[in-house]
N, C-alpha and C positions, 0 to 999 in steps of 0.2 A: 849615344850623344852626337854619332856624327849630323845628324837632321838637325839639329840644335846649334851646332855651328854655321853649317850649312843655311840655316834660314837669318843668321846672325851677319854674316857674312855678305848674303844680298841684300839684307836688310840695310846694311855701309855703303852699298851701293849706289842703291837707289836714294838714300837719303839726300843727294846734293845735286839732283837732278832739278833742274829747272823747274819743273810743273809743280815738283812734291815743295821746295821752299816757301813758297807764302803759305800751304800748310803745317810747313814748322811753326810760323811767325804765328799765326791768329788765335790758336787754341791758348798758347800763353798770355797771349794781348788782353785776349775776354777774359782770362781768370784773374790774369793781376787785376782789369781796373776791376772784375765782379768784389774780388776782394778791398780792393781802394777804396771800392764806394761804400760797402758793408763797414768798413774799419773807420769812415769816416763817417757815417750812421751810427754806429752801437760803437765807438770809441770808448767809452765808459765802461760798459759791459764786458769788452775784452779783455781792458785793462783792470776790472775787477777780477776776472780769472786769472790772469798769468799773476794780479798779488797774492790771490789765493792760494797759489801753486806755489811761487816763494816762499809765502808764511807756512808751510806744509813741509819745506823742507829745511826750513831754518833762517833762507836766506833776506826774507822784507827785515824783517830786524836789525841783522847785521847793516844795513842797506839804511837806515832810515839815521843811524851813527855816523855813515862814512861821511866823513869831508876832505874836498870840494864838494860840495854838492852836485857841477856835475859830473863827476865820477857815478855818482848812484844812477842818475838820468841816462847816465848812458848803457849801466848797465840792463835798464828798464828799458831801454831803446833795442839793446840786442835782443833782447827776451822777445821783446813785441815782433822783434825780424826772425827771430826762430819759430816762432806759431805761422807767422804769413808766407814762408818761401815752403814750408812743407806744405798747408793751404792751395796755396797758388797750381801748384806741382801734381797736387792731387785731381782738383778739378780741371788739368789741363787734360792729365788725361782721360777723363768722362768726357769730357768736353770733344774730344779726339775720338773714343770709342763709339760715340753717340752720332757725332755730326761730321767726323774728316775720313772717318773709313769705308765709307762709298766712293769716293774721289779715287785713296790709294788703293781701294780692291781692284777698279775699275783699271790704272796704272799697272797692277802686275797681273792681273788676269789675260789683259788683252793683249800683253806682250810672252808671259811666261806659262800660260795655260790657256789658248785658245779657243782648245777643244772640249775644256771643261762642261760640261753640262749644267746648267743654273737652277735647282728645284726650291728653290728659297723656302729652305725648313725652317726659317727665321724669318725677322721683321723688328720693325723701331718698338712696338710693343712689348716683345720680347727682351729685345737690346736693353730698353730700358727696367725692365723688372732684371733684368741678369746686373745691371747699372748698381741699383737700390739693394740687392742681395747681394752684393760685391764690397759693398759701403758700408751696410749694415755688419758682415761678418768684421770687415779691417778694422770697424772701432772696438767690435768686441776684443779683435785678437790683444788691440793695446791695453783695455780697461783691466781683462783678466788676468792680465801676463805684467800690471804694474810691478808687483809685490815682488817680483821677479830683479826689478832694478836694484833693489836693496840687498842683494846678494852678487851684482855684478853682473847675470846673466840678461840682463837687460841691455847690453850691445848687441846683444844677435835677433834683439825681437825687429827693428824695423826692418832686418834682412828676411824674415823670417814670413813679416807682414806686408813689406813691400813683394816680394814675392808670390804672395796670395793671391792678392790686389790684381797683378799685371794677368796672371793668367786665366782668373776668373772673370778680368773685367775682357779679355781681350779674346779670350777663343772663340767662345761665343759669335761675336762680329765678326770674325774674321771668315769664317764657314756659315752664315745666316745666310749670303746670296746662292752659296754652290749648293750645299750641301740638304739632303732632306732630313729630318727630326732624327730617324734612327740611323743614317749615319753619322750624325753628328752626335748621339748620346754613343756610339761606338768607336769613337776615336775619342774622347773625351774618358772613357772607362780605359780602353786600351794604350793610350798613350800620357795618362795619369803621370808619371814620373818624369817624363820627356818635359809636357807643358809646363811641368813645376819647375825643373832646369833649366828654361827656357825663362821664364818669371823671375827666377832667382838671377840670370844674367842679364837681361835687359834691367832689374834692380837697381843693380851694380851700378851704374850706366846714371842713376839719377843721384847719387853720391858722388859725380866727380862734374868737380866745376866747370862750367863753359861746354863742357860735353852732356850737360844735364838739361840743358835747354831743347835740346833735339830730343832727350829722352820719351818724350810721348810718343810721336811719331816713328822714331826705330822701333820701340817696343809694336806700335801698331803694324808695321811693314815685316818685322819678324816675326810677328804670330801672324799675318796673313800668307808669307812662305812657309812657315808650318803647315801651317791647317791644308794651304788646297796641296800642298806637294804630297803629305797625306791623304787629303782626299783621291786624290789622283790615285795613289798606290793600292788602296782598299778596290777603287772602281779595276782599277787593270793591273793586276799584281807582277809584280816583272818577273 
């Protein structure tokens, strides 16, 4: 686990570096208004879900008795901020995997791996199909793993899922410029528990307030010092 701290650790680093800050700032910016504008489009539609989700567990009923009235509204109003900040959060980072990790590959390559070699066994075609199979898996893990909350072990699934998420959506990009196809399916085989360690702490990271706002971008700067500090080691083993 020391490579996992280690890439965590530069990852704090570099985050409050002049050039990488307005990369913190915009992947958030585009997903909250992408969401604003969507919530303020299908308003209806959303808000027919989340009463479906209440009537499902008991709670529109109890809700449609309570007085003041707004007391219920408001409780409808948190509901509505609990779908949009996980939302928001999610697509920040695609948003980051897809579009801001050219920028900070280019930031720690050119300062912490100079000599690295670039065979770009990757590309945006790829990124994106790795994106959409990334996506695809994270709602499965919620859908099948619901039935799971009505036993209590549904606290451990967003760690579980956020975890998945980060490392799936982020290896990939991270080693797409350096790396060619089979070293990149061979550190991805061989350092299988590492990545996932590494996904399950930069998670972490999106659970704690004020500090979750950066989360995209450390999770993108920590799997970019994984990946080429690895790459590195496979091409010249010490």
């Amino acid at each position: 686990m020391t490579s996992v701290f280690e890439a965590l650790s530069r990852a704090f680093r570099d985050l409050f570096q002049f050039q990488v800050l307005w990369i913190v700032i915009w992947p958030i910016l585009a997903a909250s208004l992408l969401w604003f504008l969507l919530g303020v489009a299908f308003w209806s539609t959303f808000s027919g879900w989340i009463a479906s989700g209440l009537t499902a567990i008991g709670i529109q009923t109890w809700l449609e008795g309570v007085e003041p009235r707004w007391v219920a509204y408001g409780i409808q109003a948190i509901a509505h901020l609990i779908l949009f900040v996980p939302l928001v959060f999610i697509t920040a980072l695609v948003i980051t995997a897809l579009f801001a990790m050219p920028a900070l590959i280019r930031l720690v390559a050119d300062r912490d791996y100079p000599h690295l070699e670039r065979k770009n066994g990757g590309g945006f075609a790829g990124s994106l199909l790795n994106a959409l199979i990334a996506l695809g898996i994270f709602a499965a893990i919620w859908l099948i793993t619901l039935p799971l909350w009505l036993i209590g072990a549904g606290l451990v699934i967003p760690f579980i899922a956020t975890a998945y998420l980060n490392q799936r959506l982020f290896r990939y990009d991270a080693l797409a410029e350096h790396a060619s196809q089979d070293e990149m399916r061979a550190i991805f085989s061989s350092r299988r528990s590492l990545l996932w360690g590494l996904g399950l702490l930069t998670g972490l990271v999106q659970f704690i307030p004020i500090l979750n706002l950066f989360a995209p971008v450390l999770t993108a700067l920590a799997f970019i010092h994984f990946g080429l500090a690895h790459l590195k080691n496979v091409r010249q083993p010490p």
